[in-house]
PDB file of N, CA, C and O in Angstrom:
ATOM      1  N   UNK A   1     105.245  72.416 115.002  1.00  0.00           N
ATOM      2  CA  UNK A   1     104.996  73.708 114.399  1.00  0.00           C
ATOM      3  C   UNK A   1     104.977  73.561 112.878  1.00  0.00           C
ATOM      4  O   UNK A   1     105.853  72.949 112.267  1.00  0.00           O
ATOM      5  N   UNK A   2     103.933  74.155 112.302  1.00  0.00           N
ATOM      6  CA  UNK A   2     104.029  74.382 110.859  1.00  0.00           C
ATOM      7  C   UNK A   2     104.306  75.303 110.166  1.00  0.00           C
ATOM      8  O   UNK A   2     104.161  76.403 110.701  1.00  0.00           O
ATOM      9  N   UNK A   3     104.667  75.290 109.130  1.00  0.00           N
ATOM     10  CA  UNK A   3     104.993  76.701 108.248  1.00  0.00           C
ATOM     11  C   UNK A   3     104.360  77.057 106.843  1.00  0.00           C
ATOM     12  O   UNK A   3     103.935  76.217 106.050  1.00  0.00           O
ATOM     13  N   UNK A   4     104.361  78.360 106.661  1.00  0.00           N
ATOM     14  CA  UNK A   4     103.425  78.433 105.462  1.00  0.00           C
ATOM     15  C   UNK A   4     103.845  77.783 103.950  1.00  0.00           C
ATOM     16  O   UNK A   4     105.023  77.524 103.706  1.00  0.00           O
ATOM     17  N   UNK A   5     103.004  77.599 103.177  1.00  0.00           N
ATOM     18  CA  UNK A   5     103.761  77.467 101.929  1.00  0.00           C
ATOM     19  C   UNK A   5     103.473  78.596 100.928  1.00  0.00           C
ATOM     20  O   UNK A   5     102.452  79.160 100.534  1.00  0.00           O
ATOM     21  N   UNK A   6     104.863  78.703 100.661  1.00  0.00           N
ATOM     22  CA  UNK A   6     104.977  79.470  99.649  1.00  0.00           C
ATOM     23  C   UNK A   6     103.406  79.832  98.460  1.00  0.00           C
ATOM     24  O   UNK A   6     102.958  80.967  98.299  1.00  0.00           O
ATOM     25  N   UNK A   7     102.919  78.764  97.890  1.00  0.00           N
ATOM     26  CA  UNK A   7     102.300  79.456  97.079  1.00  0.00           C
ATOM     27  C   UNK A   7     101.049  79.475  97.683  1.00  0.00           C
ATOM     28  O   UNK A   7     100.521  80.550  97.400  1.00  0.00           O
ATOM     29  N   UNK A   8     100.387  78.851  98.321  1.00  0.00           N
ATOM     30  CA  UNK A   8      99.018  79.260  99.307  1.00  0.00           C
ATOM     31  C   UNK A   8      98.668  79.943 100.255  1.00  0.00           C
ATOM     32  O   UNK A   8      97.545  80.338 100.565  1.00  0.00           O
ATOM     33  N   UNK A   9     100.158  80.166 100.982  1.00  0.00           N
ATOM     34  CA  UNK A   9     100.350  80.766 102.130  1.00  0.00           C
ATOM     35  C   UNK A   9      99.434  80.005 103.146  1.00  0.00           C
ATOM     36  O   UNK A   9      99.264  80.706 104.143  1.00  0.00           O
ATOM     37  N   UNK A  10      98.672  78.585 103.235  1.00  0.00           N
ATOM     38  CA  UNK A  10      98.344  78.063 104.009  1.00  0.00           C
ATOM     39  C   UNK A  10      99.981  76.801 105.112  1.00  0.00           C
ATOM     40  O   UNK A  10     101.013  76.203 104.806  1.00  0.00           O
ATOM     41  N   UNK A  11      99.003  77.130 106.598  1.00  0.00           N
ATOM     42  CA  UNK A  11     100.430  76.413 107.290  1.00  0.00           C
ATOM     43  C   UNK A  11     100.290  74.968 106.909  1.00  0.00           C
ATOM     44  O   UNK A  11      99.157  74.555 107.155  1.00  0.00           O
ATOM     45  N   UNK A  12     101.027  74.146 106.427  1.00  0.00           N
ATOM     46  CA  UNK A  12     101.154  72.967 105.808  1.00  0.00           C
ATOM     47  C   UNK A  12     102.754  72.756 105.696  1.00  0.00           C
ATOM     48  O   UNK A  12     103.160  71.594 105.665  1.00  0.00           O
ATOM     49  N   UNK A  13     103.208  73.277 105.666  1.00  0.00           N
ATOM     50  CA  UNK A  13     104.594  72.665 105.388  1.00  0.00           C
ATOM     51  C   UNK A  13     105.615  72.066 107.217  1.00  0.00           C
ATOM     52  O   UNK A  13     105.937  72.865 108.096  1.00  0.00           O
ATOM     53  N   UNK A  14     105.848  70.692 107.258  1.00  0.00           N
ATOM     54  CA  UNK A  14     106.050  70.378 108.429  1.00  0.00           C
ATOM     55  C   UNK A  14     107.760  71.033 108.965  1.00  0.00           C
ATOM     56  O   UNK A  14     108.223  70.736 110.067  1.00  0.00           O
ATOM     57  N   UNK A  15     108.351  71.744 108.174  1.00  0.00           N
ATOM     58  CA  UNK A  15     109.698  72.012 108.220  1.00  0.00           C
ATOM     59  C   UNK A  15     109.737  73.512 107.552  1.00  0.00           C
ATOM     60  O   UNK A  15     109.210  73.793 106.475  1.00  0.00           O
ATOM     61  N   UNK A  16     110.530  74.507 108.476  1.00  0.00           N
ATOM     62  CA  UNK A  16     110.890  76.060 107.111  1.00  0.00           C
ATOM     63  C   UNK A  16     110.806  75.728 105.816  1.00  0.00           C
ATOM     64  O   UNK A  16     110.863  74.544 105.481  1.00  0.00           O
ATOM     65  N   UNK A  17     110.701  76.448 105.168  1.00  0.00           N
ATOM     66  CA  UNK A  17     110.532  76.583 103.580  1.00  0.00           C
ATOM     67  C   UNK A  17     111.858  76.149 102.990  1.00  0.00           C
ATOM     68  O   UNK A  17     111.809  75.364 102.043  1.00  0.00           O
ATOM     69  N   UNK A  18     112.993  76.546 103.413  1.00  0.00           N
ATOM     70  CA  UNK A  18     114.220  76.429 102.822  1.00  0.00           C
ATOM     71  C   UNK A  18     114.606  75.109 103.101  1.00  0.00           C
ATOM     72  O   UNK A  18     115.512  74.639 102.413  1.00  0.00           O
ATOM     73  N   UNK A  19     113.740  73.945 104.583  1.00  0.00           N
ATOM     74  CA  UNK A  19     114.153  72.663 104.686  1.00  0.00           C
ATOM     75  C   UNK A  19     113.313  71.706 104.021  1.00  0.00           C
ATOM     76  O   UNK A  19     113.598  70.517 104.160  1.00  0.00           O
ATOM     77  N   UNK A  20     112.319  72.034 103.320  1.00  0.00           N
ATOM     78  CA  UNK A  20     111.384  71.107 102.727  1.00  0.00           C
ATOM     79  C   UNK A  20     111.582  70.832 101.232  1.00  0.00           C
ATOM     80  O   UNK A  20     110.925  71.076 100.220  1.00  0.00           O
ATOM     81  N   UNK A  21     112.737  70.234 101.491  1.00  0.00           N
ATOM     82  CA  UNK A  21     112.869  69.697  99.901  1.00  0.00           C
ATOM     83  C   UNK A  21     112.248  68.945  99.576  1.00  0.00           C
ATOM     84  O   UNK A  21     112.186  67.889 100.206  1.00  0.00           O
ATOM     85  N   UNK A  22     111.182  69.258  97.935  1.00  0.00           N
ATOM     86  CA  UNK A  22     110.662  68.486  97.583  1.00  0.00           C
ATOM     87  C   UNK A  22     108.904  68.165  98.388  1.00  0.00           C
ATOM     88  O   UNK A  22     108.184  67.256  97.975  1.00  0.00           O
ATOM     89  N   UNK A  23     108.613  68.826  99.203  1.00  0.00           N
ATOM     90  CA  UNK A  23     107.718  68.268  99.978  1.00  0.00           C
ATOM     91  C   UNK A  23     105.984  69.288  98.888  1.00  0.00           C
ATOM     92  O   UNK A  23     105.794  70.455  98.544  1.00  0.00           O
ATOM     93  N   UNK A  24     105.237  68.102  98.766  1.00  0.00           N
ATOM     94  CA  UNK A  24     104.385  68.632  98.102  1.00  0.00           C
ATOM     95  C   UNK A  24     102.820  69.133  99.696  1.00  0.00           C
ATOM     96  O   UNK A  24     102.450  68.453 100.653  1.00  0.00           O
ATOM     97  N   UNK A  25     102.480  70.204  99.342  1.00  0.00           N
ATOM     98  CA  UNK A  25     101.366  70.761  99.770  1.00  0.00           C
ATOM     99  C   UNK A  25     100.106  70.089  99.446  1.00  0.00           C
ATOM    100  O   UNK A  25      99.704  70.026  98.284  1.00  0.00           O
ATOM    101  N   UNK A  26      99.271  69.427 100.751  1.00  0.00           N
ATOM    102  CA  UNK A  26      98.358  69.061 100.212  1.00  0.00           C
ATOM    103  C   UNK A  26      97.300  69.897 100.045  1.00  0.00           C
ATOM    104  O   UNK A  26      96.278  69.248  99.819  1.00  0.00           O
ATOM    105  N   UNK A  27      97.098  71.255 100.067  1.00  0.00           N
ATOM    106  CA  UNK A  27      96.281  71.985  99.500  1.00  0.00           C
ATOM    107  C   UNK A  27      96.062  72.659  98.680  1.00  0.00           C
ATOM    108  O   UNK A  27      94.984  73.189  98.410  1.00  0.00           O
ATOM    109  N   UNK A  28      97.820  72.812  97.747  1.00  0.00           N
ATOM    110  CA  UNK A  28      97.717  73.285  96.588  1.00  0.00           C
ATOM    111  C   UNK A  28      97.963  73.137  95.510  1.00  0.00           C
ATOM    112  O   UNK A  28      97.596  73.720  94.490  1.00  0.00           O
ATOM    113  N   UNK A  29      99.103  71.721  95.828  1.00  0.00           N
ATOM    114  CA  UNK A  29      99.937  70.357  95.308  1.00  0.00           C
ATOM    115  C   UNK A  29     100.876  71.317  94.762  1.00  0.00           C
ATOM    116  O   UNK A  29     100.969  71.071  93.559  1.00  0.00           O
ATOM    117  N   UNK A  30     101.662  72.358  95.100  1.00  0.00           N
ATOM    118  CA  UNK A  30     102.963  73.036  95.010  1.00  0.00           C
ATOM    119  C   UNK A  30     103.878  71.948  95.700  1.00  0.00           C
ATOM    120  O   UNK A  30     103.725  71.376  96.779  1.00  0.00           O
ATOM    121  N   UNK A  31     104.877  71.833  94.750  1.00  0.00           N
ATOM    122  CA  UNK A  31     106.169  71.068  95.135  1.00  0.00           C
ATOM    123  C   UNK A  31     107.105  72.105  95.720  1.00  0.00           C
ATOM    124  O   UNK A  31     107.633  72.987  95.044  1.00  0.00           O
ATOM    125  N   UNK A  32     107.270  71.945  96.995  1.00  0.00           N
ATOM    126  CA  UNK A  32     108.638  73.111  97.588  1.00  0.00           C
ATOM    127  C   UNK A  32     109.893  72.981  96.546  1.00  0.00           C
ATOM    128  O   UNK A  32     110.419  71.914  96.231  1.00  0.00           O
ATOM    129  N   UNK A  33     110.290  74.356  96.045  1.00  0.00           N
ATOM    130  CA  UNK A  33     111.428  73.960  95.379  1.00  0.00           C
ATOM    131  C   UNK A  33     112.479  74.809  95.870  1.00  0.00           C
ATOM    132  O   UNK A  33     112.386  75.955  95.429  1.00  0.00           O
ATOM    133  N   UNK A  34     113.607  74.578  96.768  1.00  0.00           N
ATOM    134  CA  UNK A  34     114.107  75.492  97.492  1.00  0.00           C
ATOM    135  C   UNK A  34     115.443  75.566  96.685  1.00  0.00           C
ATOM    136  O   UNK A  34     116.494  75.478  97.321  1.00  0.00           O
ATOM    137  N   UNK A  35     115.476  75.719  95.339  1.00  0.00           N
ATOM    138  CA  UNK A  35     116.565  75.971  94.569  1.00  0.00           C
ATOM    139  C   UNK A  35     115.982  77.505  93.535  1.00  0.00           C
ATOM    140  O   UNK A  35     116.695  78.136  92.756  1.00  0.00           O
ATOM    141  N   UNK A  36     114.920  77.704  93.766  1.00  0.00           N
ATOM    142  CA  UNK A  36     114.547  78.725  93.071  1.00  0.00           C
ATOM    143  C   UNK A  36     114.519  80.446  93.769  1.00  0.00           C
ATOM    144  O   UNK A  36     113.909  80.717  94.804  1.00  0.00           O
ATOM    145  N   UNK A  37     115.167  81.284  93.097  1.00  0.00           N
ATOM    146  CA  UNK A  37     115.747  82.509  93.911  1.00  0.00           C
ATOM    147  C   UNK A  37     114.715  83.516  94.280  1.00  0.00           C
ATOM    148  O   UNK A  37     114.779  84.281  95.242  1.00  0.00           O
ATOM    149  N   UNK A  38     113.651  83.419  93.307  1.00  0.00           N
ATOM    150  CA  UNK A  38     112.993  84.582  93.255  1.00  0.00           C
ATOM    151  C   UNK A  38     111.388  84.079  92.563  1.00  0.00           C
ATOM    152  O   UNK A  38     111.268  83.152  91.762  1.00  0.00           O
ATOM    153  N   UNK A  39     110.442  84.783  92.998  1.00  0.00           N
ATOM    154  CA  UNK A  39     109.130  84.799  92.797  1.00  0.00           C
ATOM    155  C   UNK A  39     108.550  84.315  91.267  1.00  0.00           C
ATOM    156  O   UNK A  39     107.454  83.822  90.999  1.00  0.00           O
ATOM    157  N   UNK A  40     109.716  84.647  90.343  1.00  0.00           N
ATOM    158  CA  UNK A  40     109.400  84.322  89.020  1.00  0.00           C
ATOM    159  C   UNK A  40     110.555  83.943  88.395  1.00  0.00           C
ATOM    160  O   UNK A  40     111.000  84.426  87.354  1.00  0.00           O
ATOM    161  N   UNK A  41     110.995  83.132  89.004  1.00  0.00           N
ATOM    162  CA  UNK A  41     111.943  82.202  88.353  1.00  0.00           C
ATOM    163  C   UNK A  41     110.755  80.345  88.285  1.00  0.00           C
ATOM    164  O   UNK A  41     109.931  79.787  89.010  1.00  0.00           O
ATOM    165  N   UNK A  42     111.467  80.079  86.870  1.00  0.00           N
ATOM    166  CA  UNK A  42     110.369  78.989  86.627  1.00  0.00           C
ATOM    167  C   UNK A  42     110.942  77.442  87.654  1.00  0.00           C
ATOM    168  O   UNK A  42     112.113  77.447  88.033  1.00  0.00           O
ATOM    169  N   UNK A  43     110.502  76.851  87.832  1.00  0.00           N
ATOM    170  CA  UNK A  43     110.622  75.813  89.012  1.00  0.00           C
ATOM    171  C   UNK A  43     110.790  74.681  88.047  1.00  0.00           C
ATOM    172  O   UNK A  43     110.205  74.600  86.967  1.00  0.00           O
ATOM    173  N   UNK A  44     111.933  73.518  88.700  1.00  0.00           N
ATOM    174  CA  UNK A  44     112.139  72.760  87.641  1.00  0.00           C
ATOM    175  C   UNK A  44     111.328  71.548  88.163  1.00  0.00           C
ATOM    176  O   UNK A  44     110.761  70.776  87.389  1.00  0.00           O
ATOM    177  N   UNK A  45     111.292  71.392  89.735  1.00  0.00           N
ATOM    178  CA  UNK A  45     109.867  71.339  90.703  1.00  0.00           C
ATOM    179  C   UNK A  45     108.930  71.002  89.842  1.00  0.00           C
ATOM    180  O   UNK A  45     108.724  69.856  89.441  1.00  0.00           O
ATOM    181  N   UNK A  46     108.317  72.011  89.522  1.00  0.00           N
ATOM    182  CA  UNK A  46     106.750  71.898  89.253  1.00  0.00           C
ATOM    183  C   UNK A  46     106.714  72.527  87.714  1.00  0.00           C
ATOM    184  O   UNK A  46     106.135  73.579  87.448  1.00  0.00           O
ATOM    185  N   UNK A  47     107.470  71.664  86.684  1.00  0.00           N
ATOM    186  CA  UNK A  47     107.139  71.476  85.010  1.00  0.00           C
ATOM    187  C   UNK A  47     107.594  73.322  84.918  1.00  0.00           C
ATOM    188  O   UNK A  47     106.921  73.703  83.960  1.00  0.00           O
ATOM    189  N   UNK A  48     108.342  74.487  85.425  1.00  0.00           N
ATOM    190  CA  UNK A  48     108.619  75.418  84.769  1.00  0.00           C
ATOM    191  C   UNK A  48     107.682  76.248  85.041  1.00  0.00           C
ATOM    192  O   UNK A  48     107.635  77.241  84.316  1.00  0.00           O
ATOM    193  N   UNK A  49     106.647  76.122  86.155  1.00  0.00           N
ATOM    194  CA  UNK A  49     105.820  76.689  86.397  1.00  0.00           C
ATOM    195  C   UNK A  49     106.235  77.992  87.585  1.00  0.00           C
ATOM    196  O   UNK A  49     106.575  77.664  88.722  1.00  0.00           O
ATOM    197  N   UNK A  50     106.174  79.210  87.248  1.00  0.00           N
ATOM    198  CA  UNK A  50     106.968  80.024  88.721  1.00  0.00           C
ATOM    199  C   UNK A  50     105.921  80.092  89.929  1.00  0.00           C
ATOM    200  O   UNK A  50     104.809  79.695  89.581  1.00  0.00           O
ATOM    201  N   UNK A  51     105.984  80.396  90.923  1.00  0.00           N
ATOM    202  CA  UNK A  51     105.594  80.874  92.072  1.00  0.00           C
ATOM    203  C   UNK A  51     104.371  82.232  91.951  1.00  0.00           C
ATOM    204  O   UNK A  51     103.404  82.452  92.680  1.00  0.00           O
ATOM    205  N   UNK A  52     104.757  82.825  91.003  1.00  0.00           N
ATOM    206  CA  UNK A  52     103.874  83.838  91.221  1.00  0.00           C
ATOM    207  C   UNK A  52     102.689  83.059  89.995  1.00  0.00           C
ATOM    208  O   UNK A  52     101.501  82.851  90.242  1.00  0.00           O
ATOM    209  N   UNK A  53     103.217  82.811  89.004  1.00  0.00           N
ATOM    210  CA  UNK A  53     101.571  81.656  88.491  1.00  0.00           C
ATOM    211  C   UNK A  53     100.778  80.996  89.478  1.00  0.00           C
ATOM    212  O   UNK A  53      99.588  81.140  89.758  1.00  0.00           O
ATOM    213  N   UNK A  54     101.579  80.309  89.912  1.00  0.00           N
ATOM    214  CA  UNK A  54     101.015  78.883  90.857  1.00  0.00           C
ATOM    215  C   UNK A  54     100.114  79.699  91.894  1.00  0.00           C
ATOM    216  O   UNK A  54      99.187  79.106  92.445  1.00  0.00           O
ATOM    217  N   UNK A  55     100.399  81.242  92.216  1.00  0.00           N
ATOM    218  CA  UNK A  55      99.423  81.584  93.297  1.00  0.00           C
ATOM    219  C   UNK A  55      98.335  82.421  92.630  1.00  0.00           C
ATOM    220  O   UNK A  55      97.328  82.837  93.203  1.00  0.00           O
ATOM    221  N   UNK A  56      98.721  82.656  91.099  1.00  0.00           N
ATOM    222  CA  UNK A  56      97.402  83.081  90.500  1.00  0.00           C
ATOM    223  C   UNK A  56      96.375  81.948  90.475  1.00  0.00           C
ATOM    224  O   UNK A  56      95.254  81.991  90.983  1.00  0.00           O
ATOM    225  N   UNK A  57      97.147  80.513  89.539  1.00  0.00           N
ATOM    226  CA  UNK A  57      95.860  79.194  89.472  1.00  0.00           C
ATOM    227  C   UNK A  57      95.378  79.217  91.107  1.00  0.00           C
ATOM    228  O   UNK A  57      94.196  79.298  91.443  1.00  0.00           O
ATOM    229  N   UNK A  58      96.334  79.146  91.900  1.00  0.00           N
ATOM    230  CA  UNK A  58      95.570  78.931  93.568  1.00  0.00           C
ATOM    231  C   UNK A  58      94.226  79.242  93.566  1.00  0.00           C
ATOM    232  O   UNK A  58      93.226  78.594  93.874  1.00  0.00           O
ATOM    233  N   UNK A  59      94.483  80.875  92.971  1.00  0.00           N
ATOM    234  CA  UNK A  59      93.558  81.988  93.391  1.00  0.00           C
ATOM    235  C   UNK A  59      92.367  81.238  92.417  1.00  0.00           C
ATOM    236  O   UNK A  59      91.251  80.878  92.792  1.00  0.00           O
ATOM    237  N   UNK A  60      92.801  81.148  91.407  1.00  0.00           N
ATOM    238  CA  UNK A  60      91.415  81.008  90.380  1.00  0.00           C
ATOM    239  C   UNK A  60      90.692  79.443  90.424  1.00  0.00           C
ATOM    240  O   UNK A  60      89.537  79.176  90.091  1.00  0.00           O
ATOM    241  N   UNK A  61      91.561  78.657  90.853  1.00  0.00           N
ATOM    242  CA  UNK A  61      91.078  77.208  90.730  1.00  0.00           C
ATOM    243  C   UNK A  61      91.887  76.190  92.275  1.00  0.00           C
ATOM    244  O   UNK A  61      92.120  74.983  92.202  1.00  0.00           O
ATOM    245  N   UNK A  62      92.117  76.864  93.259  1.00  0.00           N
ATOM    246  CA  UNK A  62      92.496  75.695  94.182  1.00  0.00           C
ATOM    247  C   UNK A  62      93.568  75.285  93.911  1.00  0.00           C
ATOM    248  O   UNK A  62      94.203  75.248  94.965  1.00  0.00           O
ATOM    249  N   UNK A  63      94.194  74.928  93.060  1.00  0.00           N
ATOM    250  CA  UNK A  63      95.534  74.440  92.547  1.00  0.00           C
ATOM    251  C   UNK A  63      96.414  74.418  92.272  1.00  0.00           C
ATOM    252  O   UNK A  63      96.365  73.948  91.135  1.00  0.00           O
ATOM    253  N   UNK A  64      97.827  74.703  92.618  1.00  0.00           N
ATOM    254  CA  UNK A  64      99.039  75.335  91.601  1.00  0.00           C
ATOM    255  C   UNK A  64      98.660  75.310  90.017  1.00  0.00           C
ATOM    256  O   UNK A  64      98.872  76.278  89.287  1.00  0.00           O
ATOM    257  N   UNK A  65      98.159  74.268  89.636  1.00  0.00           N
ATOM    258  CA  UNK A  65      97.843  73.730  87.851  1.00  0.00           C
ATOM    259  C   UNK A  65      96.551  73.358  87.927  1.00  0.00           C
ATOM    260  O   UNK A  65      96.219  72.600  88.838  1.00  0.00           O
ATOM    261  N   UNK A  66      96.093  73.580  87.478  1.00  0.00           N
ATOM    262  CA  UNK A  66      94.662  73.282  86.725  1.00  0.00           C
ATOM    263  C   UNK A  66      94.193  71.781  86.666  1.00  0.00           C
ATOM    264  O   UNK A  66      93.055  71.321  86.760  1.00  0.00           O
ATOM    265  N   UNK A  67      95.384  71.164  86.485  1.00  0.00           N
ATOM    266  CA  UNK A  67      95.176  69.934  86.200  1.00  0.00           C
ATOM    267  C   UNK A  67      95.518  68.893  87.406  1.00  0.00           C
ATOM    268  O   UNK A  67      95.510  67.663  87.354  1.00  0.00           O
ATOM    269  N   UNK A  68      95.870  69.878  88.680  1.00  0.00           N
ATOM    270  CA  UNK A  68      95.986  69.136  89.808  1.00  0.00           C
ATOM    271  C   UNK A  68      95.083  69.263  91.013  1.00  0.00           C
ATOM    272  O   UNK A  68      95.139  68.715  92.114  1.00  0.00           O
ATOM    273  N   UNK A  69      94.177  70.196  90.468  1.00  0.00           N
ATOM    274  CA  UNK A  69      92.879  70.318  91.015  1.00  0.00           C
ATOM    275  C   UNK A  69      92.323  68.920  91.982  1.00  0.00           C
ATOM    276  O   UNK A  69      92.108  68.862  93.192  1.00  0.00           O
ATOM    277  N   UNK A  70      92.199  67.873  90.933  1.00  0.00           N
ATOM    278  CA  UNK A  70      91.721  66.780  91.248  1.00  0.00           C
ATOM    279  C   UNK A  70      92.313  66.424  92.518  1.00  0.00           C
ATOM    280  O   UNK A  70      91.486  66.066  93.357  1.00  0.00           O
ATOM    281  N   UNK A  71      93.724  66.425  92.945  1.00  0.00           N
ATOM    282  CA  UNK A  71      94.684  66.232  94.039  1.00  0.00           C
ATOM    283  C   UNK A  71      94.472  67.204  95.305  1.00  0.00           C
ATOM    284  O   UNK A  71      94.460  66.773  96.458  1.00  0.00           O
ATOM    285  N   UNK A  72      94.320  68.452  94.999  1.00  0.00           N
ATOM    286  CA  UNK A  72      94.318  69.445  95.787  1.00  0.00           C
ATOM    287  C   UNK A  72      93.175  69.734  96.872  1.00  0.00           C
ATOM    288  O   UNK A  72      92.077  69.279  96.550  1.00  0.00           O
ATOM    289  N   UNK A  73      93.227  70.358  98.006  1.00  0.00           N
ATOM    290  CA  UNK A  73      91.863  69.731  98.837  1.00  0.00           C
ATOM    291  C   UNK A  73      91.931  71.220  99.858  1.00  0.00           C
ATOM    292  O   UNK A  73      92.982  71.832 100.048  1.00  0.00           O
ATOM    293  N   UNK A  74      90.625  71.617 100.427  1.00  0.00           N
ATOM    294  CA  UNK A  74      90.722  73.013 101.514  1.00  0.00           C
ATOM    295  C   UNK A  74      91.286  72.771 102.539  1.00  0.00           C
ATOM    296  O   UNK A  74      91.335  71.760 103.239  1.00  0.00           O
ATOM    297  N   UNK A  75      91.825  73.982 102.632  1.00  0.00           N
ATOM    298  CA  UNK A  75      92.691  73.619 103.621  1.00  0.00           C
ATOM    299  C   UNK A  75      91.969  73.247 105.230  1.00  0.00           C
ATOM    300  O   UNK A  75      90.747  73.363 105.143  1.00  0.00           O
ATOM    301  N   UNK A  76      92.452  72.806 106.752  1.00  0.00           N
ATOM    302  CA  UNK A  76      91.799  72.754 107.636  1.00  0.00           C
ATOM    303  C   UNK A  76      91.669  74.053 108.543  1.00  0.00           C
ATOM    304  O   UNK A  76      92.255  75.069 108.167  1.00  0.00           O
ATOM    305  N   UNK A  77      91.149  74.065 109.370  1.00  0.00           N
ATOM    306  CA  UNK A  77      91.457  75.136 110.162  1.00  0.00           C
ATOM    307  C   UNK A  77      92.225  75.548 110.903  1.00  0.00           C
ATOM    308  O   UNK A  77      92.172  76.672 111.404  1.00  0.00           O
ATOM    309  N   UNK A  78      93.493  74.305 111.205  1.00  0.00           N
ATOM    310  CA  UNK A  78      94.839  74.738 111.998  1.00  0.00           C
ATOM    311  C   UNK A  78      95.476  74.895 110.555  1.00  0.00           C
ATOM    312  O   UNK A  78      96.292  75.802 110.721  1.00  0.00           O
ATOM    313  N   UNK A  79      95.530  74.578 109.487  1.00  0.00           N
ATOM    314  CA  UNK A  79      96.296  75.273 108.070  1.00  0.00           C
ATOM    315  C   UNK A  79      95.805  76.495 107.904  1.00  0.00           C
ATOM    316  O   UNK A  79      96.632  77.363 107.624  1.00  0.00           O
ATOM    317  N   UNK A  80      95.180  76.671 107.956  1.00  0.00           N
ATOM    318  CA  UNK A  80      94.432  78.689 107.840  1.00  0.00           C
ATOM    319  C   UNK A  80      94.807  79.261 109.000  1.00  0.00           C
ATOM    320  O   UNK A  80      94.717  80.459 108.732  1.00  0.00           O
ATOM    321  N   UNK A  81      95.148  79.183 110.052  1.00  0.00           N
ATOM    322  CA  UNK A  81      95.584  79.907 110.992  1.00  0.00           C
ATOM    323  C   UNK A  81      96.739  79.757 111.594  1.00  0.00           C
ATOM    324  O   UNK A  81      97.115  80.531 112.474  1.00  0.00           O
ATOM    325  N   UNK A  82      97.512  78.618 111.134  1.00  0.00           N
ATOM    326  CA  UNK A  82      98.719  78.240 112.150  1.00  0.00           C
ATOM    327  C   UNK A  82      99.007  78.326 113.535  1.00  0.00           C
ATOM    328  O   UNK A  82      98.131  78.546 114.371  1.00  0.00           O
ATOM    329  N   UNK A  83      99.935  78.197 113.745  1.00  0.00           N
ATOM    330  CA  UNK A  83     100.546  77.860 115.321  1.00  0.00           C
ATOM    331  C   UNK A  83      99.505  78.620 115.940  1.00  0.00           C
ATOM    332  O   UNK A  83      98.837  79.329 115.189  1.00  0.00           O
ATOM    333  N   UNK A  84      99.172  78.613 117.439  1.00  0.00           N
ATOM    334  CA  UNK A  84      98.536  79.021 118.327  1.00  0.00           C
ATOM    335  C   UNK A  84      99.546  79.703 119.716  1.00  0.00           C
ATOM    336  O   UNK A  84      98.992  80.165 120.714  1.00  0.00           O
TER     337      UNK A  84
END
């Protein structure tokens, strides 16, 4: 079973959100950071970047960062729909 990630909301994450320490998304290259409380608290994860940014760049460029574009890839079709 997979679970969503936080900033794509695609299913990719192989463990709950709160057990994936550290585990990076390959579709949006968001680093799970399960020490962070709230939507806009900055992530020490991913350079200070919060959660609610990372799903604006998503939105605008594929990527948590701009600059990880290059890394970041669409998601499949069991990641867009999850479990069955």
């Amino acid at each position: 079973m997979k679970y969503k990630c936080l900033c794509c909301g695609n299913y990719t994450l192989p463990v709950e959100p709160e057990a994936a320490v550290a585990f990076i998304c390959p579709v949006c290259y968001w680093e799970n950071d399960v020490f962070i409380s709230s939507e806009n608290e900055p992530s020490d994860e991913n350079r200070s970047l919060t959660l609610l940014q990372a799903r604006e760049n998503y939105k605008k460029y594929g990527a948590c960062r701009v600059e990880l574009v290059q890394y970041a890839r669409k998601p499949t079709e069991d990641e867009l729909t999850g479990p069955k």
